[in-house]
Legacy VTK file of the C-alpha trace (Angstrom):
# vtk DataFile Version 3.0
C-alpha trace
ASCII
DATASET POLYDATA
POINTS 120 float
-39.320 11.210 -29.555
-40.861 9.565 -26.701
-38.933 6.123 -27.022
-35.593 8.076 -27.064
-36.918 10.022 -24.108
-38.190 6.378 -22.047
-34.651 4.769 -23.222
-32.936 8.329 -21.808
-34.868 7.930 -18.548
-34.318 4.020 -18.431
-30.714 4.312 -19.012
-30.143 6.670 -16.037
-32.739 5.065 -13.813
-30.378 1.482 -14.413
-27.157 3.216 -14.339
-28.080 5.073 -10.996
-29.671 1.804 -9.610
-26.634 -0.732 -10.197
-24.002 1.911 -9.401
-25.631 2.031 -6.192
-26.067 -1.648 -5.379
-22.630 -1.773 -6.318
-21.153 0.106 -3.874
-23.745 -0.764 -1.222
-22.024 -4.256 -2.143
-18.921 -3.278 -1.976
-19.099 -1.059 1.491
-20.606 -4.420 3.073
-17.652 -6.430 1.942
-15.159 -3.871 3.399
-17.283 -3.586 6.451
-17.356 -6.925 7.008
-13.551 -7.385 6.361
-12.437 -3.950 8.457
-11.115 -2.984 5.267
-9.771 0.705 4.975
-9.565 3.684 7.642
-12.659 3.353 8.588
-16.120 3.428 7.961
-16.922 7.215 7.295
-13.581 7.408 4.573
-14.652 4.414 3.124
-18.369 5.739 2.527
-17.410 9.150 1.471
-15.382 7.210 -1.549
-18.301 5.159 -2.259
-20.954 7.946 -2.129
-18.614 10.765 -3.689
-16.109 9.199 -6.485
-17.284 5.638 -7.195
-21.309 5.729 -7.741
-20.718 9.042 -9.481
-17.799 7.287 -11.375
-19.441 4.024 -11.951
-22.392 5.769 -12.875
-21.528 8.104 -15.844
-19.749 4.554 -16.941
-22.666 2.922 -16.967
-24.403 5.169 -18.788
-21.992 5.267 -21.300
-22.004 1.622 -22.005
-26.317 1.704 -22.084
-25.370 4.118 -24.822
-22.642 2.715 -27.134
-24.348 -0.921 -26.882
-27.907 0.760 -27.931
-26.302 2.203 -30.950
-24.542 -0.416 -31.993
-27.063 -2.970 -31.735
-30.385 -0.703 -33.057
-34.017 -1.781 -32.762
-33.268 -5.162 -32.079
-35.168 -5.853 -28.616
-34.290 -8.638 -27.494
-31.034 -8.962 -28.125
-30.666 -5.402 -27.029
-32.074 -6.080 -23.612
-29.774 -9.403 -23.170
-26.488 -7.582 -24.520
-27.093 -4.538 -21.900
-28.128 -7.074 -19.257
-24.473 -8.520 -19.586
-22.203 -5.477 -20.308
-23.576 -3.680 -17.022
-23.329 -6.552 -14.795
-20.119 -7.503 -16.313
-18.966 -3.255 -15.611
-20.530 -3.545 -12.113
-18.405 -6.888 -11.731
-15.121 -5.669 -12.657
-15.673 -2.669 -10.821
-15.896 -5.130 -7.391
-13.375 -7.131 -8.519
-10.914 -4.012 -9.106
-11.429 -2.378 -5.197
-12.268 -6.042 -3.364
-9.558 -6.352 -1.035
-8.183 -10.052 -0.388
-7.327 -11.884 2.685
-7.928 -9.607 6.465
-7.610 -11.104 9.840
-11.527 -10.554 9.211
-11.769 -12.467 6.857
-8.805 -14.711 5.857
-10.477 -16.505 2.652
-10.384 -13.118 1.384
-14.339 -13.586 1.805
-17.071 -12.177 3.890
-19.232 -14.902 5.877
-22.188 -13.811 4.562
-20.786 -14.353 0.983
-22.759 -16.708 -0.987
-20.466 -19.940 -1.927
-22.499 -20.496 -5.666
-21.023 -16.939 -6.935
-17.190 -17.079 -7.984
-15.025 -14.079 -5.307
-14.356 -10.910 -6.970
-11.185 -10.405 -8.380
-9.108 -11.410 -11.430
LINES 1 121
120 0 1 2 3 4 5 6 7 8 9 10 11 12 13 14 15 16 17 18 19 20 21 22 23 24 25 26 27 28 29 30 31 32 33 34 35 36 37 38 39 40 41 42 43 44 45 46 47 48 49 50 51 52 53 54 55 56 57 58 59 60 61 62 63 64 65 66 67 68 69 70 71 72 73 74 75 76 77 78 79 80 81 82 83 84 85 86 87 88 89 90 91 92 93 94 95 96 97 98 99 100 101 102 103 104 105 106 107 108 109 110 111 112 113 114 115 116 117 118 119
């Protein structure tokens, strides 16, 4: 009962972390871009709809890739490892916005050039 408890509390503590990194990613990026109204309507839909959102998704997929892949640890760790940053990924690529006068690669400066730009 304890492991399913730790996995319960691991789950959420992961979920909670990446959905927030997410949108702390994303609210930089818009930031930096003067994307949206401004910046308090842009945080209120990051802090209100998309970490809860993104969250409960998260959470979700910790769940349905832990039961379909069992007691198998290693492979459990890399398969959740990839569906969550792949969920997180989409996520950015689904609300980055492209080319600003801000920005008019569609990137921020700051962006690191060795990671592909959001989008699909």
């Amino acid at each position: 009962m304890a492991g399913r408890q730790l996995h319960g509390f691991l789950g959420t503590a992961v979920g909670l972390t990446l959905a927030t990194v997410t949108a702390m990613l994303l609210g930089r990026a818009w930031n930096a871009c003067d994307v949206g109204v401004n910046n308090a309507a842009n945080s209120g839909f990051l802090l209100w709809i998309l970490i809860p959102g993104l969250w409960s998704v998260l959470l979700l997929a910790w769940v349905a890739v832990g039961a379909l892949l069992g007691n198998r640890p290693r492979l459990h760790a890399v398969a959740l490892a990839v569906t969550l940053l792949g969920l997180a990924w989409c996520v950015i690529s689904v609300f980055w916005e492209g080319a600003t006068p801000s920005c008019p690669s569609g990137v921020p400066l700051w962006w690191p050039n060795f990671l592909p730009v959001p989008g699909f």
